[in-house]
BAFI-3210 file (N, C-alpha, C; in Angstrom, 3 decimals, decimal comma, padded with zeros to 6 digits):
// residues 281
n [1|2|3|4|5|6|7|8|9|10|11|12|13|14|15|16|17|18|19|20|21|22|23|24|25|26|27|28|29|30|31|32|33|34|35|36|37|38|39|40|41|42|43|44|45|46|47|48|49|50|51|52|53|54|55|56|57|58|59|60|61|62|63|64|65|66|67|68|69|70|71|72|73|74|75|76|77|78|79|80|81|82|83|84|85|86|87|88|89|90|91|92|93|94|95|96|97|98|99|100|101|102|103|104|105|106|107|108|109|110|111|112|113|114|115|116|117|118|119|120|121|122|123|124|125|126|127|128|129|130|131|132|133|134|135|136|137|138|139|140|141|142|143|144|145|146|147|148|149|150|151|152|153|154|155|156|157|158|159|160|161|162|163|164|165|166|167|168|169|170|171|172|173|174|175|176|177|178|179|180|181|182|183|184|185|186|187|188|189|190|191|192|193|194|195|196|197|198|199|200|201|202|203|204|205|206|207|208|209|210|211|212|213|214|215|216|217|218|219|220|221|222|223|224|225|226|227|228|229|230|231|232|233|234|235|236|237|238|239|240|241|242|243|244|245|246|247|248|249|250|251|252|253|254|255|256|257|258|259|260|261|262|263|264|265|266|267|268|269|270|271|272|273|274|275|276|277|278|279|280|281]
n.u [-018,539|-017,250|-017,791|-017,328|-019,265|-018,182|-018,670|-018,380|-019,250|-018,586|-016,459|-013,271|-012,812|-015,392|-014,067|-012,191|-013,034|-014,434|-012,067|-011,042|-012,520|-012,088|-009,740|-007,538|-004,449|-002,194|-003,356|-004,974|-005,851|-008,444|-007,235|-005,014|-003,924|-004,577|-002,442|-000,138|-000,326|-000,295|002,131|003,885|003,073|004,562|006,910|007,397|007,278|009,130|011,139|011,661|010,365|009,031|006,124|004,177|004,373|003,085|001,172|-001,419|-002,287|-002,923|-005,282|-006,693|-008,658|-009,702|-012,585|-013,184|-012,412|-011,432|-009,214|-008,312|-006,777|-005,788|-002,839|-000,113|001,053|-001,085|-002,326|-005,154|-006,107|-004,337|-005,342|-007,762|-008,214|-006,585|-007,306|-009,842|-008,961|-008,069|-010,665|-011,859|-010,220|-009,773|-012,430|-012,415|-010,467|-011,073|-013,875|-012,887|-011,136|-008,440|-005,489|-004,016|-001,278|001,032|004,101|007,030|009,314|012,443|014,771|017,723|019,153|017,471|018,269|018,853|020,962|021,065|019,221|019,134|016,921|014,914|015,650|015,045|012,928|009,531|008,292|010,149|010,448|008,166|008,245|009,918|008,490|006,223|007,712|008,522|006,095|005,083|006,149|005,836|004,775|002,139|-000,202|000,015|-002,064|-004,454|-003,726|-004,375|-003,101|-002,148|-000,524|001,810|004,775|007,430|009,256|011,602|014,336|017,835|020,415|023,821|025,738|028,235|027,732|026,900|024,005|020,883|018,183|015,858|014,173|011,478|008,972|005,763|003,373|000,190|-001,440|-003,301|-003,245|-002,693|-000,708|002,341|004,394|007,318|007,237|006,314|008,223|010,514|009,395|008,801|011,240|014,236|015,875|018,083|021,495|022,557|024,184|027,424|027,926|026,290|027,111|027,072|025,945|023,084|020,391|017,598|015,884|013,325|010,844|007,918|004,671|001,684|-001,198|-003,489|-005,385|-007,152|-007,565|-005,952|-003,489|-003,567|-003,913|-001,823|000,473|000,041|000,624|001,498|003,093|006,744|009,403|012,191|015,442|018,047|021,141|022,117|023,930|022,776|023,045|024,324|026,270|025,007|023,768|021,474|017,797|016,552|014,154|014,160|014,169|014,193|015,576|014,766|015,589|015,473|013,279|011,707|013,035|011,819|008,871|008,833|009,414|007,180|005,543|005,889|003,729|000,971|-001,714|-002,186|000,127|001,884|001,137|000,484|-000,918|-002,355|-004,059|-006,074|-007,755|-008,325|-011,043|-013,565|-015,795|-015,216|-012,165|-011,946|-012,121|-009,471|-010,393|-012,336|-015,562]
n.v [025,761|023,682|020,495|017,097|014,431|011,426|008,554|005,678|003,247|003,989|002,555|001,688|001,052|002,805|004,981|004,699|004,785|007,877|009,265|008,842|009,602|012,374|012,330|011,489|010,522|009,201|006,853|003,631|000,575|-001,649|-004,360|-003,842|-002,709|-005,151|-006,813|-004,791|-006,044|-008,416|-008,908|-007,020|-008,798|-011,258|-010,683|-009,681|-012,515|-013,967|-013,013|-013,457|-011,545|-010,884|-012,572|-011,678|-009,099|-008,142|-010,029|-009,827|-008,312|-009,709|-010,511|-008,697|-007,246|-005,190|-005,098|-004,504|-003,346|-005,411|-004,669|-003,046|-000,606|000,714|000,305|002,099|000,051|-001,711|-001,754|-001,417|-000,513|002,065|003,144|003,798|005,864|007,861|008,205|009,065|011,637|013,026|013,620|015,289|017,345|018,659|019,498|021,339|023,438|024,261|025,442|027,817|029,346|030,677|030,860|028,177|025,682|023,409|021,893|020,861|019,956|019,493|018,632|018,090|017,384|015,178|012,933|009,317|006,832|003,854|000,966|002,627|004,022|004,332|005,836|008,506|011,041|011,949|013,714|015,701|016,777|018,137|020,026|021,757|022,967|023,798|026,404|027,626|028,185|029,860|032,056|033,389|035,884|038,235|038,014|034,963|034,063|031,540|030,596|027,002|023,742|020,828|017,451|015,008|013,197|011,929|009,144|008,551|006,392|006,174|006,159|006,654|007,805|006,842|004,867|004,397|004,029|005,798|006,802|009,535|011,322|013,865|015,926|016,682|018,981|020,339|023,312|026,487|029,721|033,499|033,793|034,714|032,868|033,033|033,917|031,691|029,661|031,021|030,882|028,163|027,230|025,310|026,513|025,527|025,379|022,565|019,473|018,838|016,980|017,331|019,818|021,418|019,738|019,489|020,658|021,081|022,818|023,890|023,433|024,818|024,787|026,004|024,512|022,468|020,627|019,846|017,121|015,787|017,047|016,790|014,115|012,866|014,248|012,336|010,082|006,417|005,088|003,800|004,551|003,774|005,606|006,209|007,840|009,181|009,922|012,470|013,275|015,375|014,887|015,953|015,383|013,328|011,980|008,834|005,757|002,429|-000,930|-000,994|-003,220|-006,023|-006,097|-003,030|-002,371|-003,971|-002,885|-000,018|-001,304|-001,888|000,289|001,722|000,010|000,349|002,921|004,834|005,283|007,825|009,340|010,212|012,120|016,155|019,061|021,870|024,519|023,425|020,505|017,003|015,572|013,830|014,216|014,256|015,579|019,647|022,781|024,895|026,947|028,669|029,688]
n.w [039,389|036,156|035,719|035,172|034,521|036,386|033,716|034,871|033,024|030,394|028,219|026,863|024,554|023,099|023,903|021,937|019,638|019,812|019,798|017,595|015,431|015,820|014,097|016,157|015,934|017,515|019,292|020,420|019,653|021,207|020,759|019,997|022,494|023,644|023,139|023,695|026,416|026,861|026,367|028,076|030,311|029,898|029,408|032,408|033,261|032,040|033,172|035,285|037,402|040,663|041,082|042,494|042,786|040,392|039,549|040,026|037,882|035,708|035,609|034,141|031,315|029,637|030,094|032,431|035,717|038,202|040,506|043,812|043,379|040,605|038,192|036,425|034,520|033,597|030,681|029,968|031,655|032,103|029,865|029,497|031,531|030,570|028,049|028,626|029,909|028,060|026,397|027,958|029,218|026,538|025,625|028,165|027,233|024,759|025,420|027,186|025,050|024,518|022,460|021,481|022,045|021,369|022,965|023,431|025,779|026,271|029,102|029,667|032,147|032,969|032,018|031,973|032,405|030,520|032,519|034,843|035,108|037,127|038,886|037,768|038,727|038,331|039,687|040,245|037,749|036,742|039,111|038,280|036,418|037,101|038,450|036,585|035,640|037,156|037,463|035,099|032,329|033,381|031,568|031,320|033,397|035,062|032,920|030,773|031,000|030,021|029,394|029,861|030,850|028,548|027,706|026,184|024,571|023,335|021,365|020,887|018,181|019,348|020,502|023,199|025,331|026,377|028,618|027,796|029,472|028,293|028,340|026,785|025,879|025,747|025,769|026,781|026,255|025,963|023,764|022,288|020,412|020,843|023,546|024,664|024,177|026,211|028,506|029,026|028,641|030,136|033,145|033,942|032,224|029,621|030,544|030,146|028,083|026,472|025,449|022,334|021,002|018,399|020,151|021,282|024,117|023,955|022,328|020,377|018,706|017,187|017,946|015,467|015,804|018,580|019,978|018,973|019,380|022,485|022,938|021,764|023,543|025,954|025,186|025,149|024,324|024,545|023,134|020,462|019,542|017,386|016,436|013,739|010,198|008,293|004,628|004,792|006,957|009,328|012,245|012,727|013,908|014,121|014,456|016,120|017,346|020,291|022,860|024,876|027,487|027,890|027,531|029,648|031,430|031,693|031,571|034,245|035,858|035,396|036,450|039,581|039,553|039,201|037,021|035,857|037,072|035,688|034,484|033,666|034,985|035,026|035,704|035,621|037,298|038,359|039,737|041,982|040,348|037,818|034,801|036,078|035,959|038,102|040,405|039,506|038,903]
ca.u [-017,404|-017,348|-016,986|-018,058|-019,635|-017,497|-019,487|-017,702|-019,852|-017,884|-015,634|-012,092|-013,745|-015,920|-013,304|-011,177|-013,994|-014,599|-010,803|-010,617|-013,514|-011,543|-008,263|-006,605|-003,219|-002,142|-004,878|-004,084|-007,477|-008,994|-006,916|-003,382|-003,769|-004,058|-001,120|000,963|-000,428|-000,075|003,949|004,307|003,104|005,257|008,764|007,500|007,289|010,366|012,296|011,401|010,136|008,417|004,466|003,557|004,533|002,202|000,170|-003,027|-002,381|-003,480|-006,839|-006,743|-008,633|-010,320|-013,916|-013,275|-011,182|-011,573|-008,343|-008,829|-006,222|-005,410|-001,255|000,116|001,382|-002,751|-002,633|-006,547|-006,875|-003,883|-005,463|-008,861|-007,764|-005,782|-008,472|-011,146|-008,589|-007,766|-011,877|-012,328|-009,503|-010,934|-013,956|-012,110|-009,457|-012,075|-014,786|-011,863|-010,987|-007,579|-005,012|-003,496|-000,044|001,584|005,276|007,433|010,483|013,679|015,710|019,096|019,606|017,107|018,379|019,658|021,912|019,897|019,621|019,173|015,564|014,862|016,308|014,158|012,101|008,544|007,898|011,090|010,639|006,463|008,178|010,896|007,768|005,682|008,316|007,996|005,029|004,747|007,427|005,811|003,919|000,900|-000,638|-000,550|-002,711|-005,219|-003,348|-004,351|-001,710|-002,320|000,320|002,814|006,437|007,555|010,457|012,625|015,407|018,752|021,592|024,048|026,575|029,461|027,605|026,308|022,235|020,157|017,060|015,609|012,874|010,796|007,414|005,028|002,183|-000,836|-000,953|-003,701|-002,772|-002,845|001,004|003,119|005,382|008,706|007,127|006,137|009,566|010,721|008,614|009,203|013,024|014,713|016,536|019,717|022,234|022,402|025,289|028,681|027,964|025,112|027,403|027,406|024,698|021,937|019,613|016,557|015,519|011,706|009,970|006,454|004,145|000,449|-002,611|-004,030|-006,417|-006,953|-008,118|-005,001|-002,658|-003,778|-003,972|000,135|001,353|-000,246|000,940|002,363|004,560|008,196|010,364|013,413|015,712|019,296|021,542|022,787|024,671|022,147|023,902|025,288|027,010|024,091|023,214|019,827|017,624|015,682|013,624|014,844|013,453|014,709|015,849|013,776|015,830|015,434|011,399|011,389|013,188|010,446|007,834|008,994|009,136|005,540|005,210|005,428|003,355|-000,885|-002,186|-002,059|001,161|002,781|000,407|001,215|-001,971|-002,333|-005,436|-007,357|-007,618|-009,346|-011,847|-014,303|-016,442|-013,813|-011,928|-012,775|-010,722|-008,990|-010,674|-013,399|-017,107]
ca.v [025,071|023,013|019,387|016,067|013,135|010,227|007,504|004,162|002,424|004,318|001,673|002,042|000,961|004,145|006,284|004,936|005,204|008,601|009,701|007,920|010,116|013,392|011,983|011,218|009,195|008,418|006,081|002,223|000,030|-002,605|-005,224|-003,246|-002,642|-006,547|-007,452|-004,917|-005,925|-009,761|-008,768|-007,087|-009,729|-012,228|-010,120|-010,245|-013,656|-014,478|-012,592|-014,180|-010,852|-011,822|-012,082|-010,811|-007,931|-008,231|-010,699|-009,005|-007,496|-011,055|-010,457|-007,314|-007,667|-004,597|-005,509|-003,935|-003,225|-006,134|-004,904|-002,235|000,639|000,435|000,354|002,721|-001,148|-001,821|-000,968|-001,215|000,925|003,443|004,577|004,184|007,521|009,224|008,947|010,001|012,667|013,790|014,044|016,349|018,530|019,475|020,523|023,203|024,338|024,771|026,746|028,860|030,242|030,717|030,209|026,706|025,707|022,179|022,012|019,681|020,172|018,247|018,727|016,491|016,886|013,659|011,915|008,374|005,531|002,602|000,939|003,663|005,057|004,328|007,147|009,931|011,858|012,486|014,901|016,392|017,484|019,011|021,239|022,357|023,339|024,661|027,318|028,259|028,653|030,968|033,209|033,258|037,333|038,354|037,127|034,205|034,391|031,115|029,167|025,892|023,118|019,029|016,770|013,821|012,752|010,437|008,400|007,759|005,267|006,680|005,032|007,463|007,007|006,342|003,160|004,921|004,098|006,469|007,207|010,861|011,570|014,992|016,623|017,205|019,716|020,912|024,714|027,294|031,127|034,298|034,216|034,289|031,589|033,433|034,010|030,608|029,199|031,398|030,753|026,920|026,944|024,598|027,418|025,370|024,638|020,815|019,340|019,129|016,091|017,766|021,163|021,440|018,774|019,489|020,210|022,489|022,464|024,078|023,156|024,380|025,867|026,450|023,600|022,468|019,697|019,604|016,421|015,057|017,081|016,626|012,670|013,299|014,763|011,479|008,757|006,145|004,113|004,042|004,186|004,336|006,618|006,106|008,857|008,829|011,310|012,697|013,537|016,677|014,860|016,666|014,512|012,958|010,855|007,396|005,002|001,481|-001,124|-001,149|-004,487|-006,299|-005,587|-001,984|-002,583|-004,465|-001,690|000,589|-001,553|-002,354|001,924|001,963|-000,743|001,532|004,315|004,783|005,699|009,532|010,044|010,320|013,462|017,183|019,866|023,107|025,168|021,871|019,343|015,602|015,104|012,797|014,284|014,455|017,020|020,705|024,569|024,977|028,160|028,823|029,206]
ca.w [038,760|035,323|035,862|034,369|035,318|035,748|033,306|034,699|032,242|029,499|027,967|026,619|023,150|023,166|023,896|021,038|018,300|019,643|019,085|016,113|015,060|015,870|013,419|016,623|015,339|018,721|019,658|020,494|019,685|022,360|019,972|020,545|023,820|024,692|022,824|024,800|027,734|026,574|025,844|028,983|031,214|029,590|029,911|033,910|034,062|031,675|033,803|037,116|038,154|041,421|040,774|043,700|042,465|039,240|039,398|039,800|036,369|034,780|035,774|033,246|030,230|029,494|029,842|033,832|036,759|039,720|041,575|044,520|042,196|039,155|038,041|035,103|034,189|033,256|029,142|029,828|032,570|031,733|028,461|029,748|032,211|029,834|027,086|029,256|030,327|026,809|025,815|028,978|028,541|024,793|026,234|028,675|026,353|023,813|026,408|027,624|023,968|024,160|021,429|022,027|021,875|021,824|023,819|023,778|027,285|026,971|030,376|029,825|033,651|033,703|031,083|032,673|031,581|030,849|034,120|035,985|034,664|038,187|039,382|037,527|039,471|037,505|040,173|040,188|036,818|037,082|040,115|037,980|034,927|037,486|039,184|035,381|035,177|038,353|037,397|033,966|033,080|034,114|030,816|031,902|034,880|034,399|031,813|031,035|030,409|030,205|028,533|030,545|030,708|027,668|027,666|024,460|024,484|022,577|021,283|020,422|017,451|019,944|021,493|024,687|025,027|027,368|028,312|027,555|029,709|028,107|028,731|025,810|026,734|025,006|026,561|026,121|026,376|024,882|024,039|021,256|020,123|021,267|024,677|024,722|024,269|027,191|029,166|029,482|029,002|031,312|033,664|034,188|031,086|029,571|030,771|029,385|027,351|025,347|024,450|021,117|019,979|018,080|020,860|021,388|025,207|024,285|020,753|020,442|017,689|016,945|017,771|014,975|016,116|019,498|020,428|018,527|020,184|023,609|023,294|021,645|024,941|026,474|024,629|026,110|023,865|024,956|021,755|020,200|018,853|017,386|016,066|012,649|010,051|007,387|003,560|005,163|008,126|010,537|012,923|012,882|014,729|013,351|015,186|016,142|018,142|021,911|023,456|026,074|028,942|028,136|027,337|031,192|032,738|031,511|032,722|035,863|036,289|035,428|038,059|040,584|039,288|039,246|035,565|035,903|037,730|034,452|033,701|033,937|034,787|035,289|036,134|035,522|038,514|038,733|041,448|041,674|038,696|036,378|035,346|036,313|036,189|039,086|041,067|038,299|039,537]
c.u [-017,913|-017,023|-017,482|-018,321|-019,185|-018,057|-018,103|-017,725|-019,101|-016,424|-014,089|-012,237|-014,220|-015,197|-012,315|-012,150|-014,429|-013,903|-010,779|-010,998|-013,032|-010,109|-007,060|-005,708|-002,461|-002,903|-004,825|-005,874|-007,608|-007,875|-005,433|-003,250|-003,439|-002,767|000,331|000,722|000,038|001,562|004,016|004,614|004,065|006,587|008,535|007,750|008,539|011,693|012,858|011,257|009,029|007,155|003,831|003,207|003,384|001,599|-001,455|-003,454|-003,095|-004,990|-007,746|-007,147|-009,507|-011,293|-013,992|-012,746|-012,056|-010,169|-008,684|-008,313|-006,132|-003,801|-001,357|000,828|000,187|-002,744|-003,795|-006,523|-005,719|-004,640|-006,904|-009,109|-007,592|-006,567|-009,554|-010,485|-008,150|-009,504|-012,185|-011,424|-009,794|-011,752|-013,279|-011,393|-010,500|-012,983|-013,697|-011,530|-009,637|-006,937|-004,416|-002,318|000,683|003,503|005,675|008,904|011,144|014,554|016,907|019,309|018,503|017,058|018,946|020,036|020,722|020,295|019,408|017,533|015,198|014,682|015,598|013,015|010,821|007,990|008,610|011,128|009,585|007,157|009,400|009,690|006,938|006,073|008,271|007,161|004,233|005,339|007,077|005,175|002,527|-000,304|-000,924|-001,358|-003,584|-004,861|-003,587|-003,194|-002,082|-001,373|001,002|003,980|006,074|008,780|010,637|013,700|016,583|019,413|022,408|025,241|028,130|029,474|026,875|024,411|022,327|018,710|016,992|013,985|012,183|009,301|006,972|003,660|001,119|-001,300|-002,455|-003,538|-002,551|-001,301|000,997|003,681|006,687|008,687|006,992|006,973|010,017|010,513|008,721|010,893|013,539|015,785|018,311|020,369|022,472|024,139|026,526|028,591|026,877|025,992|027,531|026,671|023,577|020,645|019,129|015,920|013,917|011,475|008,632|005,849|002,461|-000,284|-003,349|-005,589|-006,406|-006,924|-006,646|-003,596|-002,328|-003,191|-002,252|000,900|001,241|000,270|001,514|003,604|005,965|008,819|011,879|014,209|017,156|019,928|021,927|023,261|023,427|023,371|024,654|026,539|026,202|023,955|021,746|019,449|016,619|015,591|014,078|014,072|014,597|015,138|014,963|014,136|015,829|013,553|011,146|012,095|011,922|009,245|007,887|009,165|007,837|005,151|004,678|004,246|001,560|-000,645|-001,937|-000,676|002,404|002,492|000,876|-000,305|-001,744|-003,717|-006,615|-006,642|-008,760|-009,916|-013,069|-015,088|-015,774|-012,573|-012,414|-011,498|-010,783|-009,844|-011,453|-014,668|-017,356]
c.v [024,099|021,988|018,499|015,205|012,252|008,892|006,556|003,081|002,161|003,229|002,051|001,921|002,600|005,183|006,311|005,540|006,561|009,766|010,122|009,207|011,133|013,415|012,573|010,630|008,212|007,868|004,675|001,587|-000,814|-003,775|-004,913|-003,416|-004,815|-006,829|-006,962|-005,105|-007,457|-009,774|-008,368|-008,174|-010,824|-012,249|-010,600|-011,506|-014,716|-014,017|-012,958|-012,955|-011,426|-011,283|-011,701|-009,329|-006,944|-008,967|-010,664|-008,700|-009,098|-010,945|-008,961|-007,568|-006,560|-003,982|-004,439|-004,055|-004,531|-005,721|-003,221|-000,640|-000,028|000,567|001,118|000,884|-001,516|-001,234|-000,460|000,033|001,887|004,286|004,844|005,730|008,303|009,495|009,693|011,776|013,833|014,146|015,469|017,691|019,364|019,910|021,521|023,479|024,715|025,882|027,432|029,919|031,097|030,429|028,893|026,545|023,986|022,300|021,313|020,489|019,468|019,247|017,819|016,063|016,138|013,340|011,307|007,233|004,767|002,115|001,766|004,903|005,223|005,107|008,235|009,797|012,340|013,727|016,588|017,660|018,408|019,707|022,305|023,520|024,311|026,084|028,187|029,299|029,637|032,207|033,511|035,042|036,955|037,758|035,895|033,356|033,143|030,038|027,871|025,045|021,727|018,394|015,600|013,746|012,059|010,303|007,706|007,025|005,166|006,095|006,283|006,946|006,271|004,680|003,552|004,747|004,670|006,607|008,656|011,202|013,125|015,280|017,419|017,875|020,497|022,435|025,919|028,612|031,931|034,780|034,225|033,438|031,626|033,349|032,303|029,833|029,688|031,018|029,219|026,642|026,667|026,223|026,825|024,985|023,248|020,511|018,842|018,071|016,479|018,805|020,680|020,676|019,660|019,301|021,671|022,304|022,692|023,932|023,751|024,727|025,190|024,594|023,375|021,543|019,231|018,640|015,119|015,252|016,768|014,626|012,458|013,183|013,980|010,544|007,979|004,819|004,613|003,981|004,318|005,154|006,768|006,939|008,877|010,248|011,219|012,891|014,572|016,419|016,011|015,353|014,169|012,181|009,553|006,464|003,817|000,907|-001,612|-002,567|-004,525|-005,894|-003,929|-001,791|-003,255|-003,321|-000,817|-000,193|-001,908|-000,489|002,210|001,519|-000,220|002,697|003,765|005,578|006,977|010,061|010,626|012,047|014,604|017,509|020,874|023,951|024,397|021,099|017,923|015,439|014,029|013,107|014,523|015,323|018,685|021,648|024,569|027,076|029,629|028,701|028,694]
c.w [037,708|035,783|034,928|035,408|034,827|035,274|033,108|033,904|030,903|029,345|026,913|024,886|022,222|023,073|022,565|019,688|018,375|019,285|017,918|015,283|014,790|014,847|014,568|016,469|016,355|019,722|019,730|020,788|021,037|021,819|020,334|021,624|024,450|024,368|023,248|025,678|028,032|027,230|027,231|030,231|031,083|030,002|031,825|034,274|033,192|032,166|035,095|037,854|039,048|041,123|041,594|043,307|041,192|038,553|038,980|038,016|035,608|034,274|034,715|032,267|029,255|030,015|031,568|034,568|038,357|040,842|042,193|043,864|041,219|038,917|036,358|034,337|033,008|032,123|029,242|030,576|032,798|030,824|029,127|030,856|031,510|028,671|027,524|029,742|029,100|026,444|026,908|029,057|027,621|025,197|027,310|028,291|025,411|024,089|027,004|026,003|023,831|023,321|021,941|021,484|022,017|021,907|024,009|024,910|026,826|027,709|030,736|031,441|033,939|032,682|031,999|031,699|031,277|031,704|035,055|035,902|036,349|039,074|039,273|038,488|038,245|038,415|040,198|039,254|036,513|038,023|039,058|036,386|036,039|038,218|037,854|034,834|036,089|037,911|035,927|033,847|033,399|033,025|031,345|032,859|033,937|032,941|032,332|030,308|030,595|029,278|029,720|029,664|029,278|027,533|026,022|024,815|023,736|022,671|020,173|019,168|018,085|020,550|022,651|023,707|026,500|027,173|028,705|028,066|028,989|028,026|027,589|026,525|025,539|026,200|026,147|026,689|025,491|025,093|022,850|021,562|020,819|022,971|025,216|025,240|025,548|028,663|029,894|029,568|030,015|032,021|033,587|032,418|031,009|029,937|029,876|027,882|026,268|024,928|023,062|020,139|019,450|019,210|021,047|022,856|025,052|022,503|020,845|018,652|017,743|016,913|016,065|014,857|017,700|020,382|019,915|019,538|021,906|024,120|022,870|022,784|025,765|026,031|025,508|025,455|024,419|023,067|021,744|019,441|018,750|016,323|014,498|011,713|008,999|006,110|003,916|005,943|009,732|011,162|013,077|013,354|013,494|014,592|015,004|017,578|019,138|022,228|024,111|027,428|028,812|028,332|029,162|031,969|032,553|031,928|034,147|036,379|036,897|036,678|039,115|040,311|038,984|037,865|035,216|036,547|036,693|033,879|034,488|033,655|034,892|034,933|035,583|036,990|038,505|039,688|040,323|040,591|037,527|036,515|035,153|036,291|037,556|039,750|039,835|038,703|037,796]
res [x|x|x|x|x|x|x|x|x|x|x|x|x|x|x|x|x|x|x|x|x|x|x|x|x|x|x|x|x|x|x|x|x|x|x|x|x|x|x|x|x|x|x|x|x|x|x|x|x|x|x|x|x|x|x|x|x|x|x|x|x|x|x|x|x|x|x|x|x|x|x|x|x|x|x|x|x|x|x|x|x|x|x|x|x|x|x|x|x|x|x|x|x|x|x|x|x|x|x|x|x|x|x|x|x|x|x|x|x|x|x|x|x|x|x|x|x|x|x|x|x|x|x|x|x|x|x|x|x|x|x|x|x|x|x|x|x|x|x|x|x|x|x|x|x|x|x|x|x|x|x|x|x|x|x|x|x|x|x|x|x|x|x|x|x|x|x|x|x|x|x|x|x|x|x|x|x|x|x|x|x|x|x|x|x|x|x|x|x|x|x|x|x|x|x|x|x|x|x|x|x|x|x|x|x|x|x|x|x|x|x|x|x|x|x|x|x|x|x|x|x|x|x|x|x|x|x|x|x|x|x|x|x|x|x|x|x|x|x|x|x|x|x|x|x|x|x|x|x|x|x|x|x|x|x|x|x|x|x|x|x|x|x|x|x|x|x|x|x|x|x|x|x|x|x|x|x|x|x|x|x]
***
């Protein structure tokens, strides 16, 4: 079996300059990272969320982990996973030699009000990709797949704000594009309140930098995204910045959640030497 060796030494630094290197765009320096980690801590404690709860996190400053886990909360020690998990990926999508595919999922049946992010299921939605990806053909025997949830923050032109959880995936297989699409398509129809919108449940098309797309399907900004009419009267989207009580519901999600629980695999797995192909001498 392929694995790596996990170098603890390896600093969150390192991993960005080695991104960087690749014209990764979604890449947040040592310098970013404090200042959302600064911002987060602050909403906690202007909110009178109890510090018990996230306290520990203070002690976060990069440089190294003193608490016994780590929290997807931890700017430092989220990306420091998900970069190490985006460099290791590239190396077995690359030694595999498949074509590569980047995929973006939206599944309205977990879109939630604001207020209510709460509610989504991140597992819910990986069992609903992987029944997918069972039932997928025989082609696909051996596909690899790495990407995570990401949460957008909508504000539609009526006044209604939601959040839109969807699953971006970096994919490698010897498919076409059409099969592709198929292949991930949410099984159930979006519900009544989506007929008729402008909405594509599977997006993908062709890799062009792998190391870009991979770290993409990871990101972990929350954003926003409010509706508007283009010159036609189409509906289009544009970015807009979120409120705080929508920015504290989202971290108080994270709260709960360890660095990786956000992530989506498939015939890759993390063990203690990194990660490795699932049932691959």
């Amino acid at each position: 079996m392929f694995s790596f060796t996990d170098d603890s030494a390896n600093s969150v630094r390192s991993d960005v300059s080695f991104l960087k290197a690749r014209n990764v765009q979604k890449i947040l320096s040592t310098e970013e990272l404090s200042r959302l980690h600064s911002s987060r801590l602050a909403r906690f404690s202007n909110n009178q969320i109890d510090e018990n709860r996230w306290g520990h996190l203070k002690q976060c400053d990069g440089s190294g982990c003193v608490n016994i886990t780590c929290s997807a909360t931890c700017t430092f020690g989220e990306r420091r996973q998900i970069n190490r998990l985006v460099r290791q990926a590239a190396i077995l999508m690359r030694r595999d030699g498949r074509p590569q595919h980047f995929v973006t999922i939206v599944a309205p049946d977990y879109f939630r009000p604001a207020g209510q992010l709460d509610t989504f299921s991140v597992n819910g939605l990986f069992q609903g990709i992987r029944r997918r990806l069972r039932a997928a053909p025989a082609n696909w025997a051996g596909a690899l797949a790495a990407g995570a949830v990401d949460i957008s923050y909508n504000r539609e032109a009526d006044g209604r704000e939601f959040w839109t959880p969807h699953v971006h995936l970096t994919v490698a297989v010897e498919a076409e594009r059409a099969e592709v699409d198929r292949v991930f398509k949410p099984l159930r129809d979006p519900p009544p309140e989506y007929v008729g919108r402008l909405f594509k449940p599977v997006v993908s098309k062709p890799v062009t930098n792998l190391h870009n797309a991979l770290a993409y399907s990871m990101k972990a900004e929350v954003t926003g995204r409010r509706s508007i009419l283009d010159g036609r009267q189409n509906v289009d989207r544009t970015g807009f910045a979120i409120n705080v009580a929508a920015k504290l519901e989202h971290d108080l999600w994270l709260l709960g959640m360890k660095p990786r629980d956000r992530t989506f695999l498939a015939g890759m797995k993390v063990g203690r030497g990194g990660l490795a192909l699932i049932n691959q001498a």
